[in-house]
C-alpha positions as CSV (number, residue, x, y, z in Angstrom):
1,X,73.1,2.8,218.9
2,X,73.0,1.9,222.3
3,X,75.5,-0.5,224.3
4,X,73.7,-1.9,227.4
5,X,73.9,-4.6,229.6
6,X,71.2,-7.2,228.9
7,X,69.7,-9.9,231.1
8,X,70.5,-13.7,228.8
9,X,67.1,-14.4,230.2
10,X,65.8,-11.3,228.6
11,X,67.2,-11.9,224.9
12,X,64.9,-14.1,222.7
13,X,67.0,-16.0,219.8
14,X,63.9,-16.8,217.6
15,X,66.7,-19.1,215.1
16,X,68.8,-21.9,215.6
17,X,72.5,-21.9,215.7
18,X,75.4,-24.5,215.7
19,X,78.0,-23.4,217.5
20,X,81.8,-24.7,217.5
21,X,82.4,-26.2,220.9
22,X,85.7,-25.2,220.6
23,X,85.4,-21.6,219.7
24,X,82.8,-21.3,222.7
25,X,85.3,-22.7,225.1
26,X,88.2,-20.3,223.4
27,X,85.6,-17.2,224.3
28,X,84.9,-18.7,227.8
29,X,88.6,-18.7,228.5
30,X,88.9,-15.0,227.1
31,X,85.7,-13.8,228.5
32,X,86.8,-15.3,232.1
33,X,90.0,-13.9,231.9
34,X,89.2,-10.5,230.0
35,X,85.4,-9.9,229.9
36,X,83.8,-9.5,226.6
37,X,85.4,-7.1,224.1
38,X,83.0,-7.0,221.5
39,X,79.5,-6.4,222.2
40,X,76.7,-8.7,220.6
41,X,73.7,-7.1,218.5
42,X,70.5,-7.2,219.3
43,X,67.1,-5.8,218.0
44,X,65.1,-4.3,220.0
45,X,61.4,-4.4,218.9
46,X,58.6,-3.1,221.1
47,X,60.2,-3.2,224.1
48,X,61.6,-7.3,223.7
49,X,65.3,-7.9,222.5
50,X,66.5,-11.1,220.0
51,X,69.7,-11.7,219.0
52,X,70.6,-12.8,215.8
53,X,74.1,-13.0,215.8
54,X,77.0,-13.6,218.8
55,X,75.6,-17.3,219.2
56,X,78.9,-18.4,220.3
57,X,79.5,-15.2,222.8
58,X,76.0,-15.9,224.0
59,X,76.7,-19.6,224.9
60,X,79.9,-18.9,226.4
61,X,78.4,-16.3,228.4
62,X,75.6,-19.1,229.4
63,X,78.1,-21.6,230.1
64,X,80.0,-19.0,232.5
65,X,76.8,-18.4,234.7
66,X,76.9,-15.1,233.6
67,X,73.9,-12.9,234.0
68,X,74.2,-10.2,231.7
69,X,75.6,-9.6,228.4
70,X,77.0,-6.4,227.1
71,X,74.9,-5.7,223.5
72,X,74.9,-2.9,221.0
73,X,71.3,-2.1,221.1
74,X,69.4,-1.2,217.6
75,X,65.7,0.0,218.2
76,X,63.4,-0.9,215.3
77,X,59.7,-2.0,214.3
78,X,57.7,-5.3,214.1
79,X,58.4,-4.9,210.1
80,X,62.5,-5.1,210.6
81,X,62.6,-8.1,213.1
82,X,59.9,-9.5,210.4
83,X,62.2,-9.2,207.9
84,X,65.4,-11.0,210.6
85,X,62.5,-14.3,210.4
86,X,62.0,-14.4,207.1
């Protein structure tokens, strides 16, 4: 696997998530003071990336005005990210 700094604009996330508005403000704090420690997973299918889990690093990097995101990048086909929607 791959870790990479991703555009947010660049990762689709095809499912809805509730996040805790507290636990996203607890990252924004840690991720403004320390940057991100833990990279997010994504799948990257045919060029295209969705995340499917790190919602509440996601949003915190959102609400931050952050461009990028470090992710751990997994390269796969149509069938696995198939499987991620069903």
């Amino acid at each position: 696997m791959e870790i990479k700094e991703i555009p947010l604009n660049a990762i689709r996330r095809p499912l809805p998530r509730q996040n805790d508005p507290e636990k996203v403000k607890a990252l924004m704090d840690s991720i403004a003071e320390e940057g991100l420690r833990e990279p997010i997973d994504v799948l990257e299918v045919e060029g295209n990336y969705y995340g499917f889990s790190g919602c509440h690093r996601y949003e915190a990097h959102q609400r931050l005005g952050k461009e990028t995101i470090k992710c751990r990048v997994r390269r796969a086909p149509r069938a696995v990210l198939q499987k991620h929607l069903a």
